[in-house]
C-alpha positions in Angstrom: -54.8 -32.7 -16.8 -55.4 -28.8 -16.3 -52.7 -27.6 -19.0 -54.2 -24.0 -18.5 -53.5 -24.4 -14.6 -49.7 -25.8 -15.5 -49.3 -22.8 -17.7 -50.2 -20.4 -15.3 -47.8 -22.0 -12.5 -44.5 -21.5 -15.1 -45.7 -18.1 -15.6 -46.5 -17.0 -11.9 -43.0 -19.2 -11.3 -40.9 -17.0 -13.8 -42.5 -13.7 -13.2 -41.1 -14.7 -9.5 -37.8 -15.9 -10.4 -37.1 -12.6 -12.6 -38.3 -10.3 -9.7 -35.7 -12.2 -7.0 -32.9 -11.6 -9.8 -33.7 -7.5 -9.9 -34.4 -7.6 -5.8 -30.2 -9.1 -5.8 -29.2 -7.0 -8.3 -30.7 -3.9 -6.6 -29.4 -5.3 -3.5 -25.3 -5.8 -4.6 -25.1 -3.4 -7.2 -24.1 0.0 -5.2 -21.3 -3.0 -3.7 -20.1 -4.1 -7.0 -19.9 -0.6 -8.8 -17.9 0.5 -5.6 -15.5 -2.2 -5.6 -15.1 -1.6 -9.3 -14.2 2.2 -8.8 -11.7 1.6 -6.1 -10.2 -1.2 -8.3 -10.1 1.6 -11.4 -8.4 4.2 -8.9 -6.4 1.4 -7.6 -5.0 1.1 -10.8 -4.4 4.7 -12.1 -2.9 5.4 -8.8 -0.4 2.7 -8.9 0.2 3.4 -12.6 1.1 6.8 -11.7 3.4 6.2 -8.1 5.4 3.4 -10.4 5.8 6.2 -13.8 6.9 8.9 -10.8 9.2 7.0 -9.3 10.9 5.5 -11.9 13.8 7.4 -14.2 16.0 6.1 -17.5 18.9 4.1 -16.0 21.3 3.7 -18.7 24.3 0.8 -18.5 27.0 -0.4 -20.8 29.3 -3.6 -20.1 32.8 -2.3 -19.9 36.3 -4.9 -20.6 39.9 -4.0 -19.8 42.9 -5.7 -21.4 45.8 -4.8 -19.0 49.1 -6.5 -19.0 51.4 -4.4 -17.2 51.2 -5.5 -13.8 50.8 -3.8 -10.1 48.2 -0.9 -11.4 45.8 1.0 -9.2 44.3 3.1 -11.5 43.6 3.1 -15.4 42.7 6.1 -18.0 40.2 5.4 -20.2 40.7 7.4 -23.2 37.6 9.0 -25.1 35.6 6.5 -23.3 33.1 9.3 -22.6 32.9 10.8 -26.0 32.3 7.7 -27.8 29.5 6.6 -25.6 27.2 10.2 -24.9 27.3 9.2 -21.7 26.9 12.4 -19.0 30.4 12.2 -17.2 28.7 14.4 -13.8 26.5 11.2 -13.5 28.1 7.5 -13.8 28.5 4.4 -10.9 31.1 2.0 -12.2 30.1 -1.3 -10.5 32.7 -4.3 -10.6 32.6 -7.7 -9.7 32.3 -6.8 -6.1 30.1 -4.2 -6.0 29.8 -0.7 -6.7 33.3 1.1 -6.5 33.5 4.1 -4.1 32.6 7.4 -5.7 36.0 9.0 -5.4 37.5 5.7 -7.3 35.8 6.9 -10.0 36.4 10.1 -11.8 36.9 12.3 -15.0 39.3 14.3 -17.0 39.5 17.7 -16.6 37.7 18.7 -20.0 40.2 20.1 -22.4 39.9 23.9 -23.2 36.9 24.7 -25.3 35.4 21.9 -24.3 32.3 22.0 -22.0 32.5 17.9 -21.1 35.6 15.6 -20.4 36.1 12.7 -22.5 38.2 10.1 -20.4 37.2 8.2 -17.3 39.3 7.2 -14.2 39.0 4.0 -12.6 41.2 3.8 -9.4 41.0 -0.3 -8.5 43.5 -3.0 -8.0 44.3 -4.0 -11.4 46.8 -7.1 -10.6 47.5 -9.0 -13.8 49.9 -11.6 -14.1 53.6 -12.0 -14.4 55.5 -12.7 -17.5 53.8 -10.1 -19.5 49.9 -12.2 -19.6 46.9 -10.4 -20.4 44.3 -9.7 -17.3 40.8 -9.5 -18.0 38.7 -6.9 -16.3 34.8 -6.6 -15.7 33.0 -3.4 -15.2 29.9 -2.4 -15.4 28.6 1.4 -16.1 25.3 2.8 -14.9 24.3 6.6 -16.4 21.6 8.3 -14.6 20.3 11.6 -13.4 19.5 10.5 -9.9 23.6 9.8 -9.2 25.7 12.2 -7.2 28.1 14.5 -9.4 31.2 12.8 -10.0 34.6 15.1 -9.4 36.7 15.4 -12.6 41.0 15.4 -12.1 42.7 13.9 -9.0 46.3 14.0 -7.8 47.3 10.4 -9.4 45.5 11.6 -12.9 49.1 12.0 -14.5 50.1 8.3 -13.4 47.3 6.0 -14.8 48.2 4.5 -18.0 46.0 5.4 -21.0 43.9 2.4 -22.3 42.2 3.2 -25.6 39.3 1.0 -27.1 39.9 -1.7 -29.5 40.9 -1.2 -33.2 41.8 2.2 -32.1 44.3 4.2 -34.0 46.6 4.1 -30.2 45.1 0.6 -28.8 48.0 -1.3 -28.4 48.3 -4.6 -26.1 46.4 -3.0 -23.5 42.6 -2.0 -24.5 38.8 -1.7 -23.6 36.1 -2.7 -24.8 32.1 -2.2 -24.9 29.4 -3.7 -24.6 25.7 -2.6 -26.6 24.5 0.7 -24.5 21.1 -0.2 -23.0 18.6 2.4 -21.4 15.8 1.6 -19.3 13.0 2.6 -16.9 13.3 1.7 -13.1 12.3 2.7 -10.1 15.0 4.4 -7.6 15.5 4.2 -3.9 16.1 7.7 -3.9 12.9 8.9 -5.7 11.3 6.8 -3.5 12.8 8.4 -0.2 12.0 12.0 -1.8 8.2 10.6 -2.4 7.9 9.5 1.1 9.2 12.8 3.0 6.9 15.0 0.4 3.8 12.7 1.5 5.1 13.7 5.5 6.0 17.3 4.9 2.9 18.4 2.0 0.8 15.4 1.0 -1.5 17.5 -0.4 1.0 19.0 -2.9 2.0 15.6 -3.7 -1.4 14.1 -4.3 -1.8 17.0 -6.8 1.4 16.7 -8.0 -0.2 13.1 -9.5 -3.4 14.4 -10.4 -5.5 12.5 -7.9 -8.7 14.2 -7.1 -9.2 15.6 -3.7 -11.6 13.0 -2.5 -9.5 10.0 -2.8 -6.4 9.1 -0.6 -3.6 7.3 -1.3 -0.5 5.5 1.3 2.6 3.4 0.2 5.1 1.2 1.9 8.4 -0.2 0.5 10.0 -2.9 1.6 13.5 -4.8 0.5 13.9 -7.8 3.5 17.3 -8.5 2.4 18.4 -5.1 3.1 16.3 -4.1 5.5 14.5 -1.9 4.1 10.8 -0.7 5.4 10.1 3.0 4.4 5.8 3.6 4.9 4.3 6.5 3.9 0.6 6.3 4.9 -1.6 9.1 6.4 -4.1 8.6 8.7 -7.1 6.5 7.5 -10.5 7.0 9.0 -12.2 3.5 11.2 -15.6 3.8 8.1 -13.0 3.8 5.2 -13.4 1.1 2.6 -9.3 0.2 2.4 -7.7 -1.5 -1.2 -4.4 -2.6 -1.1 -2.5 -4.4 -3.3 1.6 -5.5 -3.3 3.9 -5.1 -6.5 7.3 -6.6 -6.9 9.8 -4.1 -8.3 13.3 -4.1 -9.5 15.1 -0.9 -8.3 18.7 0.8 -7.9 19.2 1.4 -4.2 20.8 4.3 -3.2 24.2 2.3 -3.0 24.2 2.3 -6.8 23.1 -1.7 -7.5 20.2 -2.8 -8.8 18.1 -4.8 -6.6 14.2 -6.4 -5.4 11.8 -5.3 -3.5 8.0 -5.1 -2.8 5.6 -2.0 -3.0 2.5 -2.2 -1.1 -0.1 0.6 -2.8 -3.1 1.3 -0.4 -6.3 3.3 -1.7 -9.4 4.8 0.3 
């Protein structure tokens, strides 16, 4: 047996086998480091649309004791005050939805006073007969993106005042809260702002997020249930290398509730 010759073969064989691997790699590299930096600004630019988008929603679980019977309306004494919440921006949400924005309403602040300290809630507050308790859910959303609410209106001097629990005046009729909880979301509003400045100056914009000149970026959101399909995508050349990628997000339509919907980021 020629061992010399057999050694010579794995050698010629390996040398071979190494030069193939750097001909491939050669070959796909420019591909894969490509894919990898669209993936990166992918990423950063979806990190950013989500951070811009979103605002601090703030919500607190709200209980009524009533038992007087035939109400429409119900003060809400120092309810404000003892909750820093901003009175210009609240959505009082019920078991049926979001209550109309003149439902809902403030105190006139006293004199001296730069914020009011009650809240209004106009809503059909039935009881019972006999004298027994009703129960009454609300919820309260705080955020900036709200529209101002008005503070006073003409049946302010004929809702009852409800103080909270334990309460010096709290009698048989009272309110309750819940743990104040603040959070990041995304808002149908920002949204709708994002997608006419991407229409009117999407140059602006794309600075405004600190994406370099070079790269482009589109988005579409969509909510089937509600029908919802707002795009914002510019026009992308035919020799573009397109990434796109969906996210589910939770946000608070412009109606006030929180709902889900899909994102659809595209990068080129």
């Amino acid at each position: 047996m020629n061992k010399r010759g057999s050694h010579v073969d794995v050698i010629i064989s390996f040398v071979v086998f190494v030069a193939l691997i750097i001909f491939l790699y050669a070959i796909l590299q420019p591909t894969i480091t490509t894919q990898q930096n669209q993936a990166n600004l992918q990423s950063s630019i979806q990190t950013k649309l989500l951070n811009s988008m979103s605002d601090t929603l703030t919500s607190i679980n709200l209980k009524v004791y009533e038992t007087e019977t035939g109400l429409n309306c119900v003060r809400l004494m120092n309810l404000l005050n003892s909750t820093g919440l901003n009175p210009a921006k609240l959505a009082v949400l019920n078991s049926t939805g979001p209550l109309k924005s003149n439902d809902v309403f403030t105190s006139i602040p006293n004199q001296g006073q730069n914020m009011a300290n009650d809240l209004f809630i106009e809503t059909s507050f039935s009881g019972t007969s006999g004298g027994s308790r009703g129960t009454y859910f609300f919820k309260i959303y705080n955020a900036s993106e709200f529209s101002q609410l008005d503070s006073g209106n003409q049946g302010q001097g004929t809702c009852p005042e409800v103080y909270p629990a334990g309460s010096e005046n709290s009698g048989p009729d009272y309110y309750t809260l819940g743990q104040v909880r603040s959070q990041r979301i995304i808002f149908e509003s920002i949204i709708e702002e994002m997608a006419a400045s991407y229409s009117t100056n999407y140059g602006a914009l794309r600075q405004s997020l600190g994406i370099p000149t070079n790269e482009n970026f589109g988005f579409e959101f969509i909510d089937p249930t509600s029908g919802i399909d707002r795009k914002a995508i510019g026009s992308i050349p035919s020799n573009a290398n397109v990434y796109s990628e969906m996210v589910p997000i939770e946000y608070v339509s412009i109606g006030q509730e929180i709902k889900e919907g899909k994102l659809i980021i595209l990068t080129w």
